[in-house]
C-alpha positions in Angstrom: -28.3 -11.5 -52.5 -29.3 -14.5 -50.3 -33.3 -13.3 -50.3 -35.1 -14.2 -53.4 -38.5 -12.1 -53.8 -41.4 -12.7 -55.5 -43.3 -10.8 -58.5 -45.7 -12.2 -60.5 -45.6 -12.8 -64.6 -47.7 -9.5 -65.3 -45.4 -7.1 -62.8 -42.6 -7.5 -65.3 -42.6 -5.0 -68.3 -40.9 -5.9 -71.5 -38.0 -7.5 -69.7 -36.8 -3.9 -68.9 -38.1 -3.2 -65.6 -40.4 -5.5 -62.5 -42.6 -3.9 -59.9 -42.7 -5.5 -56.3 -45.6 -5.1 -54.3 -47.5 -5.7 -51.0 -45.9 -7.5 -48.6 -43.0 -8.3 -50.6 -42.5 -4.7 -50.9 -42.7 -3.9 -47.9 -40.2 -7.0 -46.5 -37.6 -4.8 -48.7 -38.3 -1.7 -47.4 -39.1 -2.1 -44.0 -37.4 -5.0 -43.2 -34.3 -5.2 -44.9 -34.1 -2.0 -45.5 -32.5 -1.5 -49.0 -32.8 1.5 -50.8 -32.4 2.7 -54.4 -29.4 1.6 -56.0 -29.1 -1.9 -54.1 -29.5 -5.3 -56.4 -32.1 -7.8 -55.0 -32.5 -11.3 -56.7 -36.2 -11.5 -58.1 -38.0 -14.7 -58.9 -40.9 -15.3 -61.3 -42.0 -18.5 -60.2 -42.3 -19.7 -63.9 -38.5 -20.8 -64.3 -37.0 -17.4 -64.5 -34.8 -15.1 -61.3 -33.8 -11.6 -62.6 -31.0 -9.4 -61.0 -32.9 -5.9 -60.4 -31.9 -2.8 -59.2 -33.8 -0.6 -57.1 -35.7 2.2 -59.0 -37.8 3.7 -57.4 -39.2 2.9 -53.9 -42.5 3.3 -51.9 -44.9 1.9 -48.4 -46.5 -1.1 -51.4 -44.4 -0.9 -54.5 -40.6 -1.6 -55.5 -39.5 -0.9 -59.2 -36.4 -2.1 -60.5 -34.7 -2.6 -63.3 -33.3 -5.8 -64.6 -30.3 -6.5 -65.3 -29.4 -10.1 -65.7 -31.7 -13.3 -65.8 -31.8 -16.8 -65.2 -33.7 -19.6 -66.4 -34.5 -23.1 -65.4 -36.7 -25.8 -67.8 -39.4 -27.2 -66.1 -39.1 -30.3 -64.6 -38.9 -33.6 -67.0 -41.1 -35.2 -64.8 -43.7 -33.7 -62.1 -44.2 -35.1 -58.8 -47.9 -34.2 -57.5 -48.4 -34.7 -54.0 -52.2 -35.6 -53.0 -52.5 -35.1 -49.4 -55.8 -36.2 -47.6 -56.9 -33.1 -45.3 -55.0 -33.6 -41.6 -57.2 -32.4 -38.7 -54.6 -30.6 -37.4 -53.9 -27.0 -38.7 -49.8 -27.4 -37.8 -49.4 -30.9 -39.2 -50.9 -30.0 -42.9 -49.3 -26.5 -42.8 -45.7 -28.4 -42.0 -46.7 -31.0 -44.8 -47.3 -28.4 -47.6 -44.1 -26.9 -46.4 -41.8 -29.7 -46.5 -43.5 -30.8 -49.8 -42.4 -27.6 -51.6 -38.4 -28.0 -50.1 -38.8 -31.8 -51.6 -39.3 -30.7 -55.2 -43.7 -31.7 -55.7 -44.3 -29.4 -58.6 -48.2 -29.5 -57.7 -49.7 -29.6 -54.0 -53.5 -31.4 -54.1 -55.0 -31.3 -51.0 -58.3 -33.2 -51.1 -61.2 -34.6 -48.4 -60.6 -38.0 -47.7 -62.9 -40.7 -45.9 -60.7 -40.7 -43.2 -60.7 -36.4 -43.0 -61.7 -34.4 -40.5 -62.8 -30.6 -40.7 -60.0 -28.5 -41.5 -60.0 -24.6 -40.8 -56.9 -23.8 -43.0 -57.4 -21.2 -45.1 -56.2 -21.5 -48.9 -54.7 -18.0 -49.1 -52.3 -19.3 -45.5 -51.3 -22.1 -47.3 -50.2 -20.1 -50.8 -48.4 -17.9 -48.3 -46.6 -20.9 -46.7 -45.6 -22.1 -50.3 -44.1 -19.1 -51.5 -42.3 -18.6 -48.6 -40.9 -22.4 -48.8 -40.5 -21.9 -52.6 -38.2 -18.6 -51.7 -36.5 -20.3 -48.9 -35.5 -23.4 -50.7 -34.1 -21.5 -54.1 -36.3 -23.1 -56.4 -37.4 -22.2 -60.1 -40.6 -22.8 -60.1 -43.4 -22.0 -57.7 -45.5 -25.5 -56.7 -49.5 -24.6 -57.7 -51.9 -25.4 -55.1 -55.1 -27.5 -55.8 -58.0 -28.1 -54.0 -60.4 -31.1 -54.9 -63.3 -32.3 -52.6 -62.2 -36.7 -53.1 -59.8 -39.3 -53.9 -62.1 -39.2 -56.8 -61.9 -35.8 -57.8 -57.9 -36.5 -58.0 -58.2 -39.4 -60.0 -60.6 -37.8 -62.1 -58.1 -34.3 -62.5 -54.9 -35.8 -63.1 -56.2 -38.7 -65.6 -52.7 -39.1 -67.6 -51.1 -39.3 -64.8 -49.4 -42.5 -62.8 -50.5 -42.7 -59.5 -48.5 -43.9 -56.2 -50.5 -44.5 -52.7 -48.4 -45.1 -49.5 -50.0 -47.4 -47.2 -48.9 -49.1 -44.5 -50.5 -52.7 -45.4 -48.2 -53.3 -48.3 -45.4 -55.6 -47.8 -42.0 -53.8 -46.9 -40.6 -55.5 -50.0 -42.3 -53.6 -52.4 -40.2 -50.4 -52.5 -40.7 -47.2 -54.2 -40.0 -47.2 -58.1 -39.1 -44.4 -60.5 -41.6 -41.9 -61.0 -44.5 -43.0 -64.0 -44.3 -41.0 -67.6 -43.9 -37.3 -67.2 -46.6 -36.9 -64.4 -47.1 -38.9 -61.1 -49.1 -38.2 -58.3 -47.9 -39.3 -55.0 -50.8 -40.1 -52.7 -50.7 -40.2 -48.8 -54.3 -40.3 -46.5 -54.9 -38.2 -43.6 -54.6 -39.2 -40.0 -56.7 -42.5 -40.7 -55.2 -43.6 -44.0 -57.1 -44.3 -46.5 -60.6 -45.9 -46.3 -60.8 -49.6 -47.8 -63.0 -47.9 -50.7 -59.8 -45.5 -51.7 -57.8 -48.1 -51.7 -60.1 -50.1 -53.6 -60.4 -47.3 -56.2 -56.6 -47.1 -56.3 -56.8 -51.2 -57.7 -59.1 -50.0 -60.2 -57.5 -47.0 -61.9 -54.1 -49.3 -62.0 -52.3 -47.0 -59.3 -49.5 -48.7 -57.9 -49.1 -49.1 -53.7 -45.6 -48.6 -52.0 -44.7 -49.3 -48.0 -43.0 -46.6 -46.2 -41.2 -49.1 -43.9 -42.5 -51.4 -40.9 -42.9 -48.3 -38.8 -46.9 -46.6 -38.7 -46.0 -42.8 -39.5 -47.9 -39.5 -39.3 -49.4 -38.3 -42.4 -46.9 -35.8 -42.2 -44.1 -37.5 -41.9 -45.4 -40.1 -44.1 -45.4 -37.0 -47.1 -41.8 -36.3 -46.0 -40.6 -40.3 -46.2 -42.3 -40.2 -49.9 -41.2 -37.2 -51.5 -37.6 -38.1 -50.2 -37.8 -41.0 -52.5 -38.0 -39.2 -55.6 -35.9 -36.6 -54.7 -32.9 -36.5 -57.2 -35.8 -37.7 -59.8 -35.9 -34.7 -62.5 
């Protein structure tokens, strides 16, 4: 049971039995090809993964009954990633991506000074984090947000600590452990951030890290950052 599929909170009934549908149905089906009988490994996304066997099967739906099920706590402490909005399509998708595989329990993507016009759709991107959140075994399933400023984050995640990378600090001043129960990692878009962001960052008593004496993509700047805090619970 290496594949871990997905069914929402409401698709499970009384702990008895789960029904699978639409695509993830149909990857069963169709493209594994299991039938009735067979044990798959189903995943809530809210901390639990149930061992079901195949009930009854159809083109949309998979019913199964449970049999055994696992649970994970949340995390002690949450890592929010708040990405300014890349330009390019490939560059944010891969960021979302590798955020999910580094543990951020909450993906912000917001419009920056420095952003361009982006033409990523929001339901792409929840497909691209479930299918990271599958792929990399976790518990529970990262939430997507989308806010329209640095401001808007600030403003949304008040009790949080708050983190920006930016490539003007001094390489002395290294990543710390995360803040409280709730930190929000911030990296800027293709431009950084704008001297007013940063500014803003001063003013809400955010802290400022350098990624190194190299100038990194916003990309690989998310993947440098998360990496930090990775063994951080």
């Amino acid at each position: 049971m290496n594949n871990i599929f997905y069914a929402s909170k409401p698709d499970f009934k009384d702990g008895i039995s789960v029904e699978i549908k639409g695509q993830e149905a149909t990857h069963i089906s169709k493209v594994l090809r299991h039938k009735v009988g067979d044990t798959i490994l189903v995943a809530d996304g809210e901390g639990s993964r149930f061992d079901v066997v195949i009930r009854e099967m159809s083109k949309q739906s998979v019913v199964g009954n449970i049999q055994k099920k696992r649970e994970e706590p949340a995390p002690a402490a949450r890592k929010i990633l708040a990405l300014g909005l890349l330009k390019k399509r490939d560059r944010l998708e891969f960021a979302v991506e590798k955020a999910v595989e580094l543990g951020a329990s909450e993906i912000c993507l917001f419009n920056s000074d420095h952003s361009e016009r982006n033409n990523s759709k929001e339901e792409r991107l929840k497909t691209i984090i479930l299918s990271a959140f599958k792929q990399s075994g976790r518990f529970w399933l990262p939430k997507l947000v989308l806010l329209d400023s640095l401001d808007q984050v600030f403003s949304s995640y008040a009790n949080s600590g708050f983190v920006m990378a930016h490539e003007q600090i001094e390489i002395s001043n290294q990543p710390k452990e995360l803040i409280g129960s709730q930190t929000v990692l911030m990296v800027g878009p293709e431009g950084g951030f704008s001297k007013r962001e940063v500014e803003l960052n001063k003013e809400k008593g955010g802290e400022f890290i350098s990624l190194g004496k190299n100038r990194l993509r916003a990309e690989t700047a998310v993947v440098a950052f998360l990496s930090q805090y990775l063994f951080s619970n």
